[in-house]
mmJSON file of the N, C-alpha and C atoms, coordinates in Angstrom:
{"data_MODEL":{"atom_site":{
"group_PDB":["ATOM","ATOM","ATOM","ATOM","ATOM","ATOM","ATOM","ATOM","ATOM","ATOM","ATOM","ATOM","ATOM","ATOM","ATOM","ATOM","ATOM","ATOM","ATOM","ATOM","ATOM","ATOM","ATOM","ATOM","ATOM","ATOM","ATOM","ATOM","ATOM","ATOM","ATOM","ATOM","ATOM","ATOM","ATOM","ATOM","ATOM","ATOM","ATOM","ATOM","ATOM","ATOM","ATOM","ATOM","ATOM","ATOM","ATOM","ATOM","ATOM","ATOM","ATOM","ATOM","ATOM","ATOM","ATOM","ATOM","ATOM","ATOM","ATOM","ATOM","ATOM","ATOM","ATOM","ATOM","ATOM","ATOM","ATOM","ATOM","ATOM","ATOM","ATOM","ATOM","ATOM","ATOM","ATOM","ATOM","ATOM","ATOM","ATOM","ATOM","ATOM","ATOM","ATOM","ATOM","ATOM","ATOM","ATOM","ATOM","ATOM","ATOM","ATOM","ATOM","ATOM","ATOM","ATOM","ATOM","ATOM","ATOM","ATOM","ATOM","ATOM","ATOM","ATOM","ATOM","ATOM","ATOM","ATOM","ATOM","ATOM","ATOM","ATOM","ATOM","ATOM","ATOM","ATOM","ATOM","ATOM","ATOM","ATOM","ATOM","ATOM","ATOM","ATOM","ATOM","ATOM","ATOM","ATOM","ATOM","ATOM","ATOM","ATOM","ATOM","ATOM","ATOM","ATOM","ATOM","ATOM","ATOM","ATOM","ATOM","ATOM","ATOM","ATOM","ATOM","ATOM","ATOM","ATOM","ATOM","ATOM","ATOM","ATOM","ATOM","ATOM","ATOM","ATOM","ATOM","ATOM","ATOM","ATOM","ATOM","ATOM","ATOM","ATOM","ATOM","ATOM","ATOM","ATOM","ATOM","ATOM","ATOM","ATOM","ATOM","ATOM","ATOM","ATOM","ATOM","ATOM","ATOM","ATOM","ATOM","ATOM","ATOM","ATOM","ATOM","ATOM","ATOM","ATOM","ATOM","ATOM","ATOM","ATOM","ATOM","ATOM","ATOM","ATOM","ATOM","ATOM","ATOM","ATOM","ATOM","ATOM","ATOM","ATOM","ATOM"],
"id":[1,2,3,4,5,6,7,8,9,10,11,12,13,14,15,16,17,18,19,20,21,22,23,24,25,26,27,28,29,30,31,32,33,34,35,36,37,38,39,40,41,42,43,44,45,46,47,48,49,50,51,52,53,54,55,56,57,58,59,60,61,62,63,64,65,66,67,68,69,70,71,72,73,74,75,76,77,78,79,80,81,82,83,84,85,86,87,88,89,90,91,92,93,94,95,96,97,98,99,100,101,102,103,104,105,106,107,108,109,110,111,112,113,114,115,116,117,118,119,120,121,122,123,124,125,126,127,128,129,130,131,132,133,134,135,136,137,138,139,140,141,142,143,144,145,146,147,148,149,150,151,152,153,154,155,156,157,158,159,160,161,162,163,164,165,166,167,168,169,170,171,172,173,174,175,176,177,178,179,180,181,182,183,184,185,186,187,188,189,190,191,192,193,194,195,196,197,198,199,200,201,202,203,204],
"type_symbol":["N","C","C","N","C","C","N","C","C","N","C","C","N","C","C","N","C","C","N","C","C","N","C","C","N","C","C","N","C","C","N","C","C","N","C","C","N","C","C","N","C","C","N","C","C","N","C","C","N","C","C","N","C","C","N","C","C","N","C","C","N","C","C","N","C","C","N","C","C","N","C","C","N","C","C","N","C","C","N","C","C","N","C","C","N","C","C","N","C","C","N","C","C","N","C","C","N","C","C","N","C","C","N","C","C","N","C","C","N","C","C","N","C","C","N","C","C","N","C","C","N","C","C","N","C","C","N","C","C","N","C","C","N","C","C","N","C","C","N","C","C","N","C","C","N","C","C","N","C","C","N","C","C","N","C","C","N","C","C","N","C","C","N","C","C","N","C","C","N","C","C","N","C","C","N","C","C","N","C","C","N","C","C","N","C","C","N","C","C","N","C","C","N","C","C","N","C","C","N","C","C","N","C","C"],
"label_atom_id":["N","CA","C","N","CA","C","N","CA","C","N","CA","C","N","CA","C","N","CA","C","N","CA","C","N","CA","C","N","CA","C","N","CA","C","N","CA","C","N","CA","C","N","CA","C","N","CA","C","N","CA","C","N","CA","C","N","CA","C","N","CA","C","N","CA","C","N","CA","C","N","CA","C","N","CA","C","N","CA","C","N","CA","C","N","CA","C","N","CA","C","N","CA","C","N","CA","C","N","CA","C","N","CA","C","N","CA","C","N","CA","C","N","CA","C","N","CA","C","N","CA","C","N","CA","C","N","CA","C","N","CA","C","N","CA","C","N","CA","C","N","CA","C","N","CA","C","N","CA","C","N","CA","C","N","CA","C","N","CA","C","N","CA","C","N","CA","C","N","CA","C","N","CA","C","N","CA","C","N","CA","C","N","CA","C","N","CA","C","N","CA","C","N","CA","C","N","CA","C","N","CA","C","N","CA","C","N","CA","C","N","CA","C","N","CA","C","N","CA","C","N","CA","C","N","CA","C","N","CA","C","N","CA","C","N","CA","C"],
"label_alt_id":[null,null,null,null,null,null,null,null,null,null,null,null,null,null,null,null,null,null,null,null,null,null,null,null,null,null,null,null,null,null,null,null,null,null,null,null,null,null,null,null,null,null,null,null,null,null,null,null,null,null,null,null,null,null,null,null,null,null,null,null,null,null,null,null,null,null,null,null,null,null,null,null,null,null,null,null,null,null,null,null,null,null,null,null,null,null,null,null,null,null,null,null,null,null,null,null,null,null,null,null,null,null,null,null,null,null,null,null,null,null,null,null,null,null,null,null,null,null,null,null,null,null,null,null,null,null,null,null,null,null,null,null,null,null,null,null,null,null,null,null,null,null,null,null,null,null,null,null,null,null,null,null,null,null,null,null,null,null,null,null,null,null,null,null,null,null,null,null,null,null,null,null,null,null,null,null,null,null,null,null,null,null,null,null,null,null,null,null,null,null,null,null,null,null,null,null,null,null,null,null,null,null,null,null],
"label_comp_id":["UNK","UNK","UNK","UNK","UNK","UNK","UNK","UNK","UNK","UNK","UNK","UNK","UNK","UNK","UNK","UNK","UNK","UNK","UNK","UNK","UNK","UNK","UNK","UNK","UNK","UNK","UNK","UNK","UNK","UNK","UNK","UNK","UNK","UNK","UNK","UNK","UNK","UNK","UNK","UNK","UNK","UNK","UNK","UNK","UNK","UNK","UNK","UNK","UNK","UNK","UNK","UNK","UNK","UNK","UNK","UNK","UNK","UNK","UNK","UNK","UNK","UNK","UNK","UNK","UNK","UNK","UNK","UNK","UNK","UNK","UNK","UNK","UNK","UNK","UNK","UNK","UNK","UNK","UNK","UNK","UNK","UNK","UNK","UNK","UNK","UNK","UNK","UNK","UNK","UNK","UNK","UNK","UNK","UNK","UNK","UNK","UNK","UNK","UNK","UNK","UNK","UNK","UNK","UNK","UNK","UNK","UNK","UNK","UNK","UNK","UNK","UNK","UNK","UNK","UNK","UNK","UNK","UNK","UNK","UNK","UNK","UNK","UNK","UNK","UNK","UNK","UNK","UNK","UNK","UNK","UNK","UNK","UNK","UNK","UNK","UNK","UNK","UNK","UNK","UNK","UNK","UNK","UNK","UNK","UNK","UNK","UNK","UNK","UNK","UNK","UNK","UNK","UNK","UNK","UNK","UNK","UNK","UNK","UNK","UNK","UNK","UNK","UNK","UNK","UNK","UNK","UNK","UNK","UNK","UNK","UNK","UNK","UNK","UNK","UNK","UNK","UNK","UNK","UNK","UNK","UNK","UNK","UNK","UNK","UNK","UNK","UNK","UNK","UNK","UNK","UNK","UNK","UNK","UNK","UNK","UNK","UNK","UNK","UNK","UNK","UNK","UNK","UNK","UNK"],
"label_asym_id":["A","A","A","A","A","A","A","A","A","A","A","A","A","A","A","A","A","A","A","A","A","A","A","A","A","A","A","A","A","A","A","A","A","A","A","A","A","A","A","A","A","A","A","A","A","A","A","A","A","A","A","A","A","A","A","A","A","A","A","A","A","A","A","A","A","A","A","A","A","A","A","A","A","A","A","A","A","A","A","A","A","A","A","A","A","A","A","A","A","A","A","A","A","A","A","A","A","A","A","A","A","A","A","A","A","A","A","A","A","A","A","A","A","A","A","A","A","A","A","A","A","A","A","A","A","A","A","A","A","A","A","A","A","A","A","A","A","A","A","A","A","A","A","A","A","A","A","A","A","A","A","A","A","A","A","A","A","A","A","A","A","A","A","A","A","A","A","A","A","A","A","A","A","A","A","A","A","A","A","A","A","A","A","A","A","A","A","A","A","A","A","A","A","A","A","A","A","A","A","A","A","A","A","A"],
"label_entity_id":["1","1","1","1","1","1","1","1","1","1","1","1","1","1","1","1","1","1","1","1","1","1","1","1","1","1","1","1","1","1","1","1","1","1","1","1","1","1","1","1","1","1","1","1","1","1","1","1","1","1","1","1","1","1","1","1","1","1","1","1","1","1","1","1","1","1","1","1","1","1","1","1","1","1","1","1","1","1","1","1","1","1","1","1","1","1","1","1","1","1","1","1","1","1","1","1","1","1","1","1","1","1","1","1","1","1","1","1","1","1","1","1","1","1","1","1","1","1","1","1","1","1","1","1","1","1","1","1","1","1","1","1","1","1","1","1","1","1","1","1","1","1","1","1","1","1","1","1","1","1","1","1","1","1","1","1","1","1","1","1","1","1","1","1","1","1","1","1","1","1","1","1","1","1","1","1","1","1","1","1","1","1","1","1","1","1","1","1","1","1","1","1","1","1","1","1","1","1","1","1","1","1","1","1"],
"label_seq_id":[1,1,1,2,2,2,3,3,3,4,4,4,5,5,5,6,6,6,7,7,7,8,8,8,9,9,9,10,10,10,11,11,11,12,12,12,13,13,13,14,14,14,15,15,15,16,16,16,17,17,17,18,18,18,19,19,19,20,20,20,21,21,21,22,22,22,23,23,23,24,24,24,25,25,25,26,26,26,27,27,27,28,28,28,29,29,29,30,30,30,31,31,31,32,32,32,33,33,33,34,34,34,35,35,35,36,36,36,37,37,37,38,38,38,39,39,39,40,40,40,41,41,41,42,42,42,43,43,43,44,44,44,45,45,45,46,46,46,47,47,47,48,48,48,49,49,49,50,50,50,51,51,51,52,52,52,53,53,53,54,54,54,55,55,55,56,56,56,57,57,57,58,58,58,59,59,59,60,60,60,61,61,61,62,62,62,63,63,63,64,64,64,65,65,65,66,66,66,67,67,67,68,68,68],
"pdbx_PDB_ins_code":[null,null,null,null,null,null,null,null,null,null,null,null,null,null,null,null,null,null,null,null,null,null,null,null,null,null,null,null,null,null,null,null,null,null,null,null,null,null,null,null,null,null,null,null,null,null,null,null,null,null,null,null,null,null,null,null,null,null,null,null,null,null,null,null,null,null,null,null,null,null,null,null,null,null,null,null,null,null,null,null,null,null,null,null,null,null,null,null,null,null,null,null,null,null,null,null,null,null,null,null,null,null,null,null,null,null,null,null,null,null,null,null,null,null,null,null,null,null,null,null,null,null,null,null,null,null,null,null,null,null,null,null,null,null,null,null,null,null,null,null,null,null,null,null,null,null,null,null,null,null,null,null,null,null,null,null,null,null,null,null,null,null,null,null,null,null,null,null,null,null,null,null,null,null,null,null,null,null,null,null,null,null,null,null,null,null,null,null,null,null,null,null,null,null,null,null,null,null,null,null,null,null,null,null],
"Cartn_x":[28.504,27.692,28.523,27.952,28.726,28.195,28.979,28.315,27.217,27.802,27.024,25.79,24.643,23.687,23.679,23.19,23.337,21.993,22.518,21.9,20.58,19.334,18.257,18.144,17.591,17.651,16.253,15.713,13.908,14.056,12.945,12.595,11.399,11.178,10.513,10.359,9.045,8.734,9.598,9.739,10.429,11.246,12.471,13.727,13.678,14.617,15.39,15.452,14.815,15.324,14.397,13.112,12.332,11.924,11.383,10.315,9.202,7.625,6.624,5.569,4.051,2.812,2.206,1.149,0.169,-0.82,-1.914,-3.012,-3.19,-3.333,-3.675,-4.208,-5.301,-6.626,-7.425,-7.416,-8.62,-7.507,-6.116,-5.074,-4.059,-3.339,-2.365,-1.286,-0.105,0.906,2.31,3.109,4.118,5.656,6.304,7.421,8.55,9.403,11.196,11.046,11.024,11.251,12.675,11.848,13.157,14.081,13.048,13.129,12.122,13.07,11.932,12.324,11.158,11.406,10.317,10.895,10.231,9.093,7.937,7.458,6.185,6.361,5.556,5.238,6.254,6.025,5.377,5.078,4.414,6.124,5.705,6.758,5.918,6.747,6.711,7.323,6.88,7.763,7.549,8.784,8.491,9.071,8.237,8.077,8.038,9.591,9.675,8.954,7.695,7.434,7.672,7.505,7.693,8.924,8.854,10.294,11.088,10.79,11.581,10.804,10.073,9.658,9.122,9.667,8.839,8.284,7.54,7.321,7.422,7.085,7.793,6.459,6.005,4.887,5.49,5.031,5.483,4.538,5.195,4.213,3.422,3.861,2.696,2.727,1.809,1.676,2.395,2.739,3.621,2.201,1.11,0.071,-0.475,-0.122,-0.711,0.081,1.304,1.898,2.089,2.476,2.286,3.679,4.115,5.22,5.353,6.319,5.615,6.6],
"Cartn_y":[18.396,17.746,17.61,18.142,18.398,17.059,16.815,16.38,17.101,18.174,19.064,19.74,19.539,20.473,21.805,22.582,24.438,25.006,25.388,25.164,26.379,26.217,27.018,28.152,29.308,29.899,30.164,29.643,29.597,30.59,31.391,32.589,32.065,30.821,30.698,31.4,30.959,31.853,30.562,29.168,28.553,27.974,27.741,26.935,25.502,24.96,23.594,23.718,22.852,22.483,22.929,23.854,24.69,23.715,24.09,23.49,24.075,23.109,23.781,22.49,23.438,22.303,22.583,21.896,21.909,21.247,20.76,19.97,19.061,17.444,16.546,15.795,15.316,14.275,15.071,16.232,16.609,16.364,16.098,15.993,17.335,17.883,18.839,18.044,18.277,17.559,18.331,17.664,18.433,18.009,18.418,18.606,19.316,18.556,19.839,19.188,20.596,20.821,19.907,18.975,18.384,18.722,19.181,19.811,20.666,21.979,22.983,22.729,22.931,22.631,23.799,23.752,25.205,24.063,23.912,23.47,23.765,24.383,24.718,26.051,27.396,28.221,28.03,26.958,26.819,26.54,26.807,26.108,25.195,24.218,23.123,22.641,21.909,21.602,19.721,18.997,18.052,17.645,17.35,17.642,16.276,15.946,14.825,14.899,13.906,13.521,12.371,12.905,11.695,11.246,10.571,10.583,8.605,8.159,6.717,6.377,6.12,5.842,7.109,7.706,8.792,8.803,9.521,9.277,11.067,10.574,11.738,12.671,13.586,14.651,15.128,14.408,15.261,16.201,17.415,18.264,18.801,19.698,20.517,22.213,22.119,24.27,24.752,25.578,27.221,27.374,27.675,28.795,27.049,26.154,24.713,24.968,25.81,25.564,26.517,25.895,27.804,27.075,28.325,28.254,28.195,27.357,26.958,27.72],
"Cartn_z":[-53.92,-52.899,-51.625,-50.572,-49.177,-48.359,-47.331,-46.124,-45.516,-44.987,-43.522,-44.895,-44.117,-44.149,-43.823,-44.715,-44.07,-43.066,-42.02,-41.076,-41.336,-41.108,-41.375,-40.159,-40.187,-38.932,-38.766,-38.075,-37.518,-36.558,-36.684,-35.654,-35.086,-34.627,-33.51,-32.152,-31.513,-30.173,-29.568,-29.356,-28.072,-29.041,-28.04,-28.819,-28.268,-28.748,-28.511,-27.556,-26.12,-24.513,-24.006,-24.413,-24.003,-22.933,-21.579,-20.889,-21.171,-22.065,-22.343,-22.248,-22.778,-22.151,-23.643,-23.658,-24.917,-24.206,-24.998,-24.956,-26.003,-25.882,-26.789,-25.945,-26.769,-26.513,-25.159,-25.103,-23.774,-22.616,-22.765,-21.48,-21.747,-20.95,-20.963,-20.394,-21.739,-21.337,-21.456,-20.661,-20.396,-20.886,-21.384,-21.941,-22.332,-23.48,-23.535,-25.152,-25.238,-27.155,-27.65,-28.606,-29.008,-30.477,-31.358,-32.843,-33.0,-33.696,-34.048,-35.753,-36.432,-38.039,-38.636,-39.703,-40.534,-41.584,-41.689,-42.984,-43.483,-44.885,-45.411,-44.75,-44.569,-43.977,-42.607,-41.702,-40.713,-39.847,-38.581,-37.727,-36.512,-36.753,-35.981,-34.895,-33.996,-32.989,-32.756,-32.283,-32.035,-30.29,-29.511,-28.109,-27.219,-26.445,-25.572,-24.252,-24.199,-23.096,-22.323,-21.107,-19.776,-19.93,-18.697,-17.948,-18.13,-17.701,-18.061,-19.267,-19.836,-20.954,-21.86,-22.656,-22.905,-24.296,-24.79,-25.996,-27.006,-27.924,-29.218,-29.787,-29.397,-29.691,-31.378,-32.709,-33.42,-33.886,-34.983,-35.588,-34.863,-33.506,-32.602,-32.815,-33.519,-33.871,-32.788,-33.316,-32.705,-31.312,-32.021,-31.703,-30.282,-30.289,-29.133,-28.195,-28.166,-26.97,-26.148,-24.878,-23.748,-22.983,-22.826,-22.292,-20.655,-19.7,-17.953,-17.493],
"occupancy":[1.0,1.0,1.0,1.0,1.0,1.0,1.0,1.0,1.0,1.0,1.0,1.0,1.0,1.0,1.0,1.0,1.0,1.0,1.0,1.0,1.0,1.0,1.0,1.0,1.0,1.0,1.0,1.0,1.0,1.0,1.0,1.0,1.0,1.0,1.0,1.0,1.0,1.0,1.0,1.0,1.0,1.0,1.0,1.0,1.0,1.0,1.0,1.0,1.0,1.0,1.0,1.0,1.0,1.0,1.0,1.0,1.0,1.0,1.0,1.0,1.0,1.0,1.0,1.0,1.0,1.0,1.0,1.0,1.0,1.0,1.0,1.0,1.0,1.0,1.0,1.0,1.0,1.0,1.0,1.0,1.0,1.0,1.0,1.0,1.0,1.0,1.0,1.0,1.0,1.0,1.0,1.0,1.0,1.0,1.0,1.0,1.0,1.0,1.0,1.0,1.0,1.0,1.0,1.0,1.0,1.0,1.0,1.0,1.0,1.0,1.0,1.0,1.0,1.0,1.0,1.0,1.0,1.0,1.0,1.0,1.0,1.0,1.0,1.0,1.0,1.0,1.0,1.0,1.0,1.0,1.0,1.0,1.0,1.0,1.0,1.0,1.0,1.0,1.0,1.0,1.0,1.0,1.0,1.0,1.0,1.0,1.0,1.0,1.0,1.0,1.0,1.0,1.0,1.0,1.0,1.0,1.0,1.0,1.0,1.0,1.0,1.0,1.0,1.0,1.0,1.0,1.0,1.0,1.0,1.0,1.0,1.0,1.0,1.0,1.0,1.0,1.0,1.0,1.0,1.0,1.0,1.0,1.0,1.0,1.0,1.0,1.0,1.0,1.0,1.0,1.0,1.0,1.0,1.0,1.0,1.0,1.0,1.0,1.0,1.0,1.0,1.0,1.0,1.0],
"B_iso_or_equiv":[0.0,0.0,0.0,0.0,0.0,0.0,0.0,0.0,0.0,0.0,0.0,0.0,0.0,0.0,0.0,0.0,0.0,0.0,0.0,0.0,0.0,0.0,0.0,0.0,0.0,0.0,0.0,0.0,0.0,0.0,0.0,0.0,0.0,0.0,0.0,0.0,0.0,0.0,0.0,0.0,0.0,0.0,0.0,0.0,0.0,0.0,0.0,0.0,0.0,0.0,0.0,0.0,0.0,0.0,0.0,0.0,0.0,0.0,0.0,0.0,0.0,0.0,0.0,0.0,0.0,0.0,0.0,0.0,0.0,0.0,0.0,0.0,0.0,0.0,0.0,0.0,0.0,0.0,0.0,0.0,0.0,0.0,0.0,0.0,0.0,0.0,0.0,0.0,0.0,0.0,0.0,0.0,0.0,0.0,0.0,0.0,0.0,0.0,0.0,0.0,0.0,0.0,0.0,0.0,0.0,0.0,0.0,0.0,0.0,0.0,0.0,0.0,0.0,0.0,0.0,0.0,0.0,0.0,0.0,0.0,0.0,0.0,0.0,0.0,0.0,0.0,0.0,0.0,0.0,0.0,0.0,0.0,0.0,0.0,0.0,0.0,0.0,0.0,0.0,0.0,0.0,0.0,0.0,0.0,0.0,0.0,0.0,0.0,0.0,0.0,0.0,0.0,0.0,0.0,0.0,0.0,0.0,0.0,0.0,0.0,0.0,0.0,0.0,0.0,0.0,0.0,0.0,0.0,0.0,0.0,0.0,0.0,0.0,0.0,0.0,0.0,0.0,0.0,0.0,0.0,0.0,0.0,0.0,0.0,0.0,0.0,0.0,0.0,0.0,0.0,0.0,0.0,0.0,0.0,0.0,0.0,0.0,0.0,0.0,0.0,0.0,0.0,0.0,0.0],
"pdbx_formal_charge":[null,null,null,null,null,null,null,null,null,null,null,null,null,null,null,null,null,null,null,null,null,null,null,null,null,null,null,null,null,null,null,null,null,null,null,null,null,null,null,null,null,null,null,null,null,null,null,null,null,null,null,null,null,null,null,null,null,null,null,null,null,null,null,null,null,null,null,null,null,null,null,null,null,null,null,null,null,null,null,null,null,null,null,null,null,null,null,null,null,null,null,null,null,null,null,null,null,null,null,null,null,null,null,null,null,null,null,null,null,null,null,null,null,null,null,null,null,null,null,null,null,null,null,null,null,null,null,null,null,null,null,null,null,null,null,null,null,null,null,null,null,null,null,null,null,null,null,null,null,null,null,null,null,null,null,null,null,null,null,null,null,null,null,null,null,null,null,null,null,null,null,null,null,null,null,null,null,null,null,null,null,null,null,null,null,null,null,null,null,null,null,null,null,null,null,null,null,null,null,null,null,null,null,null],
"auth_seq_id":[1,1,1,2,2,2,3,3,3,4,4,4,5,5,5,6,6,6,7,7,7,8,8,8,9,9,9,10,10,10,11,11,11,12,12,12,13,13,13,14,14,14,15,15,15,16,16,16,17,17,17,18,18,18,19,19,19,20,20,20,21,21,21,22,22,22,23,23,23,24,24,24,25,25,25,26,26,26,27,27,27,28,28,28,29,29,29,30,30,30,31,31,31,32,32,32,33,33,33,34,34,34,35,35,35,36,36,36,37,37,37,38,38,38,39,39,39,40,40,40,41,41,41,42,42,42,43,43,43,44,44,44,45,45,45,46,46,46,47,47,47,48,48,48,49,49,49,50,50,50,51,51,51,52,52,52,53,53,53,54,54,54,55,55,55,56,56,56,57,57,57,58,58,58,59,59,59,60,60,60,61,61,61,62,62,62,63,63,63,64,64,64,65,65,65,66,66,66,67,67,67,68,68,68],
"auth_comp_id":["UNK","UNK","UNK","UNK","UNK","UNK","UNK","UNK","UNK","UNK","UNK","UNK","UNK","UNK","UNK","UNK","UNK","UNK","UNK","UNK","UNK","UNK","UNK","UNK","UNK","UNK","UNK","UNK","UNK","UNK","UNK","UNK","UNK","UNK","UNK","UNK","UNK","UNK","UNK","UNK","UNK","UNK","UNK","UNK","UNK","UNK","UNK","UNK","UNK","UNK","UNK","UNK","UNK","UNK","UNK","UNK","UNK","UNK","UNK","UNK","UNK","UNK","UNK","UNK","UNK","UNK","UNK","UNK","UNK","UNK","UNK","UNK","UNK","UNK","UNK","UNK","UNK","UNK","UNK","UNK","UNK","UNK","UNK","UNK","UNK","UNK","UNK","UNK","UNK","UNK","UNK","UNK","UNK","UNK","UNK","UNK","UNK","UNK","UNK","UNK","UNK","UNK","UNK","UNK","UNK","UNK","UNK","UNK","UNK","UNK","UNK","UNK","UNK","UNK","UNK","UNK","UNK","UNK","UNK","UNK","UNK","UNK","UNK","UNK","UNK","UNK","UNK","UNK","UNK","UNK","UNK","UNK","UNK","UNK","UNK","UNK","UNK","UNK","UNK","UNK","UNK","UNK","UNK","UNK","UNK","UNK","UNK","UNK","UNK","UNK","UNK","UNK","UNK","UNK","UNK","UNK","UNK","UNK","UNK","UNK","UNK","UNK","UNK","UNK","UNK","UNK","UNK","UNK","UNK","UNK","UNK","UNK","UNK","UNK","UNK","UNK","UNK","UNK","UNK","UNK","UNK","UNK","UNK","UNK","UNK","UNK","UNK","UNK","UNK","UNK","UNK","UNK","UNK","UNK","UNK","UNK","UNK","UNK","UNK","UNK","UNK","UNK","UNK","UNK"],
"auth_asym_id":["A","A","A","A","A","A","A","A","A","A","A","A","A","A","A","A","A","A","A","A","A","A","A","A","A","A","A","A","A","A","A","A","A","A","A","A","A","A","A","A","A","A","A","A","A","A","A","A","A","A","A","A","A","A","A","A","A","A","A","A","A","A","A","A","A","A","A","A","A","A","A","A","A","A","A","A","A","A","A","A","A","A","A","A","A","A","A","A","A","A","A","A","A","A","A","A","A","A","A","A","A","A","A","A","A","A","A","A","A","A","A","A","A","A","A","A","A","A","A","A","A","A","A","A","A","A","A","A","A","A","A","A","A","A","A","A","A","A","A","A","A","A","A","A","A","A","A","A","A","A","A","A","A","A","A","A","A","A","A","A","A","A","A","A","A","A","A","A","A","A","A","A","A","A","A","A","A","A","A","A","A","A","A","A","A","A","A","A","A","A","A","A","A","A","A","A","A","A","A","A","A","A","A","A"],
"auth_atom_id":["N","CA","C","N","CA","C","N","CA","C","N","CA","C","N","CA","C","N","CA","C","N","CA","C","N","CA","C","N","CA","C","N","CA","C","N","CA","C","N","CA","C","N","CA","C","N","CA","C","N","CA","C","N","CA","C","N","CA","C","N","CA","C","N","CA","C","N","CA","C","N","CA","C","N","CA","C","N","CA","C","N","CA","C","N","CA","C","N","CA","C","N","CA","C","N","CA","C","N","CA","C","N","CA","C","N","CA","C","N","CA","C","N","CA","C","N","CA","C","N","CA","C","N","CA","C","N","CA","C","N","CA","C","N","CA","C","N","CA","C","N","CA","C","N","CA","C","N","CA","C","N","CA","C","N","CA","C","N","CA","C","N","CA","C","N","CA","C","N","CA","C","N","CA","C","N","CA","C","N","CA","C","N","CA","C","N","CA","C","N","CA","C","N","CA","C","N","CA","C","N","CA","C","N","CA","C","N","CA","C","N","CA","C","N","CA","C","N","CA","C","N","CA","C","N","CA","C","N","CA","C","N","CA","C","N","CA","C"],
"pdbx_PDB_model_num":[1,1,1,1,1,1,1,1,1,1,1,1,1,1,1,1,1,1,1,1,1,1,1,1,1,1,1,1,1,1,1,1,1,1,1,1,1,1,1,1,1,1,1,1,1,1,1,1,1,1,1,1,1,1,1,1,1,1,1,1,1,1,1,1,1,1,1,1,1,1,1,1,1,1,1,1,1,1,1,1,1,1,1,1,1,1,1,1,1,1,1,1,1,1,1,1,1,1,1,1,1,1,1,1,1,1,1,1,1,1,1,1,1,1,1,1,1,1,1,1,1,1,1,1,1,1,1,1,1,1,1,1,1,1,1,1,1,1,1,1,1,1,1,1,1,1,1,1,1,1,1,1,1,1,1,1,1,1,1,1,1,1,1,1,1,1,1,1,1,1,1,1,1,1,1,1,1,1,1,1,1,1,1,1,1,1,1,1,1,1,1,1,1,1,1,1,1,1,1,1,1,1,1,1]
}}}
């Protein structure tokens, strides 16, 4: 039993830092990829918005987001 985790290699379309947009609730919102995660053969992204207070987009499909 190790410390370090072995690191996964995701072939995602956007990486970590990405600047990208999606749509939730009928709004288009804008953001920087904070975790890309592999699950259940799906890839996922979890996506920081806004600026002094921001909040945490988790679990947004590959196929929700467009790249700015």
């Amino acid at each position: 039993m190790g410390l370090f985790k072995k690191k996964i290699k995701i072939d995602s379309k956007f990486k970590k830092g990405d600047f990208v947009s999606f749509h939730k609730d009928n709004d288009l919102k804008v953001g920087i990829i904070n975790e890309v995660k592999l699950v259940d053969g799906n890839i996922l992204y979890d996506i920081k918005v806004g600026g002094e207070c921001p909040s945490l987009h988790k679990d947004i499909k590959e196929d929700k987001i467009f790249k700015n």
